[in-house]
N, C-alpha and C positions, 0 to 999 in steps of 0.2 A: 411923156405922152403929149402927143399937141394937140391945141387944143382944136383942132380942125379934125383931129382925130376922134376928139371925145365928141365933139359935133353928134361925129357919124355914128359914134356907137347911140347914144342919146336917141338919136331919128331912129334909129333898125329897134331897138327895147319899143318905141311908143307904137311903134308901127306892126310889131308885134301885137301889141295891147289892143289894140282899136279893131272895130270890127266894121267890117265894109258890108252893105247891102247881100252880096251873097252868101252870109255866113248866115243868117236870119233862120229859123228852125221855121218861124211862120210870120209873116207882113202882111194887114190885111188893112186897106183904105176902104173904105167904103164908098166913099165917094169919087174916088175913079173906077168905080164897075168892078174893083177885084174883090171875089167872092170866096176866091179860093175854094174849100174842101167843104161849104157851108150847106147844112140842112137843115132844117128847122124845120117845128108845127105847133099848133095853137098857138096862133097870133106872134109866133116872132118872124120878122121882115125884114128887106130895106127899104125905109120911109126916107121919105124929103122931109128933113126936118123945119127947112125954113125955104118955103117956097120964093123967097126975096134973093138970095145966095144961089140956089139950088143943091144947096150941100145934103148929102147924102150920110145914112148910119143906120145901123143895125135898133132894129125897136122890136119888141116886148111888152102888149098890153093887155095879154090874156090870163088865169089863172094858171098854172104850171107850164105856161108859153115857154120852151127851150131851142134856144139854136148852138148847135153842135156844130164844134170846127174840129177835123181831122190833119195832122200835120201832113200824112201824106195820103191822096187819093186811094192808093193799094195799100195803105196801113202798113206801111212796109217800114217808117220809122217811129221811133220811141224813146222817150229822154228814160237815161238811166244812173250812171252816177255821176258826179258833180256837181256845178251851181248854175243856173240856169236863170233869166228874166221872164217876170213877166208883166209888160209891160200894155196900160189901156188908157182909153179914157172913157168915163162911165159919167151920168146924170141920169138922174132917178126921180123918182114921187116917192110917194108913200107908203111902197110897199117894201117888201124885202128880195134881193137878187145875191143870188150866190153863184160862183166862178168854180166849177166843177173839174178837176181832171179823171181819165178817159181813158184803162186800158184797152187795149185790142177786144171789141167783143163785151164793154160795158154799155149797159140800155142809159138812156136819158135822164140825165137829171136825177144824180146819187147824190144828195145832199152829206152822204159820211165823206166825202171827199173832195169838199169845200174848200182852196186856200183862202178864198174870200168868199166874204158874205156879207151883207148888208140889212141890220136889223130896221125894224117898222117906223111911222112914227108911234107908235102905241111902245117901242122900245126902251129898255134904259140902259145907255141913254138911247135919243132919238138917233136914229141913221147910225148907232154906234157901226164900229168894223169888229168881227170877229172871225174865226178858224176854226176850222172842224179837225181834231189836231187825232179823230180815230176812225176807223173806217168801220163802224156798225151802223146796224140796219135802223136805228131809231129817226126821230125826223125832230126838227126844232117846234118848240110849242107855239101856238099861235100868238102874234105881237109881239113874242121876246126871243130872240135867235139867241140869247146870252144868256139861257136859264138852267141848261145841260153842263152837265161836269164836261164832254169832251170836247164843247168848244171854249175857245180863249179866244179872248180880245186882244184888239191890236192897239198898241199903248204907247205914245210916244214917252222918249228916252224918260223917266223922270217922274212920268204924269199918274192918276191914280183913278182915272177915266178913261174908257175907251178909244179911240179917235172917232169922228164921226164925219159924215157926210152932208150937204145940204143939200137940201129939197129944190131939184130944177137949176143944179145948177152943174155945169162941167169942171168936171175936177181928173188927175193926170194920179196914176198911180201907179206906182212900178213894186213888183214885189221880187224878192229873189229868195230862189228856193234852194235849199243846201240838200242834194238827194240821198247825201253819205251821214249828215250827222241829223235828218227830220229837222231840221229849222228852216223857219223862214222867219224875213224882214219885210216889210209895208213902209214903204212911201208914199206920203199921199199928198201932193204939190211940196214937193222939194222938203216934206216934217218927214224923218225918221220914226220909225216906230223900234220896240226893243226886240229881242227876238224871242219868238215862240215856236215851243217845241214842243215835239209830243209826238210827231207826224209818223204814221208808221204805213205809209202804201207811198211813197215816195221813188218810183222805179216803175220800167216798164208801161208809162205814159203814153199815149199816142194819142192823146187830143184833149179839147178841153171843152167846156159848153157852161152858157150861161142860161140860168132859170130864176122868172122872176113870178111874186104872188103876190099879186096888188091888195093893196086896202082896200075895201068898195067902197066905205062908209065915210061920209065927213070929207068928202074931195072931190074933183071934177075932174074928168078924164084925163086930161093931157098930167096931170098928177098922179094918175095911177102907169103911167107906163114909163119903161128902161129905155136909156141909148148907152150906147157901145159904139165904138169908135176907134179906129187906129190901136189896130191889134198887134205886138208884135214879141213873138218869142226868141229868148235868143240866150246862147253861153254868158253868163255871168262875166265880163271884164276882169283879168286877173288884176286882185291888187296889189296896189306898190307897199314895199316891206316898209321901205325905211328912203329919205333923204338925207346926203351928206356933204359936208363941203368939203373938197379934195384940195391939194396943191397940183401944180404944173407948171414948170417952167418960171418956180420961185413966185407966181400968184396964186390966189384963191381963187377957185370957181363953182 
């Protein structure tokens, strides 16, 4: 085999792997006006976050303030099985915000079907991450999202603490969701989390929404509200099995 030949196969596998802007389930900037499938009420918006920039994002300062994004306008799509991204950037206060998915025909803001969630700071810990890993009717108690048997925290590889968040500050989180075996993974700026399982409504998706429930107490506004930001769903990148070093033409490559 030449190796002009293995080149070419090399290019066709990555190019395979990689996923181009139109594969995107959902892409959403806020700060180029794309709004997509977005409705919201009590107090969720697009605010100019920094009137200096003009930069734009999704805000959240009321008590069960939700905005709802549907992947497609006629609900005509829905993620079902395999592995799927989900990928944001989020900066919070002090309250707690959870990342809701959305069959065909679900009302607003189902906290039993939370892949993320964000506890208080009256939390433990503060800002932890946790998982609503069943789909019943109960709700998290107030100040501790981590106090119910059927959420779990999201834990990096090793750790014996939750991960957690900081207060006002932007942080990149990609989670990937396994829809065949209920797991998912949490990234939360480039830390791994371990995986968590349990998930049993993982199928027949068709949107997601975020709902947050500020602290009132011991803070000052701009401390009680959510941004959201650069929204983007998408198939999971297959992974690479394995690397090998081959021979060809009497070398190693």
């Amino acid at each position: 085999i030449s190796i002009s030949l293995i080149i070419a196969m090399l290019i066709g596998l990555l190019t395979q792997v990689s996923f181009a802007e139109s594969s995107d389930i959902l892409n959403i900037d806020f700060e180029d006006g794309n709004i997509g499938a977005l409705t919201a009420k009590d107090g969720a918006a697009i605010a100019d976050l920094d009137a200096a920039d003009g930069s734009h994002c999704l805000s959240i300062d009321k008590v069960n303030g939700v905005a709802r994004i549907m992947f497609a306008s006629d609900s005509a799509q829905a993620l079902t099985g395999g592995k799927y991204n989900f990928e944001f950037d989020v900066r919070v206060g002090w309250g707690g915000l959870s990342m809701s998915l959305f069959r065909i025909g679900d009302n607003y803001g189902d906290y039993g079907k939370g892949i993320f969630s964000i506890g208080t700071q009256f939390s433990s810990p503060k800002r932890g991450l946790k998982a609503y890993t069943a789909n019943g009717a109960k709700k998290p108690p107030l100040g501790n999202a981590g106090s119910e048997s059927y959420i779990k925290g999201y834990r990096a590889l090793g750790a014996s603490q939750d991960m957690a968040l900081t207060s006002n500050k932007w942080h990149h989180i990609v989670i990937e969701a396994d829809f065949d075996a209920g797991t998912t993974v949490l990234s939360m700026d480039g830390v791994q989390s371990a995986p968590v399982t349990g998930f049993d409504y993982l199928s027949g998706i068709g949107g997601i929404g975020f709902k947050w429930s500020p602290q009132k107490k011991d803070c000052d506004d701009s401390q009680k509200e959510a941004y959201i930001d650069n929204i983007r769903i998408y198939r999971a990148p297959a992974a690479v099995s394995g690397i090998r070093l081959i021979r060809a033409n009497g070398k190693d490559n």
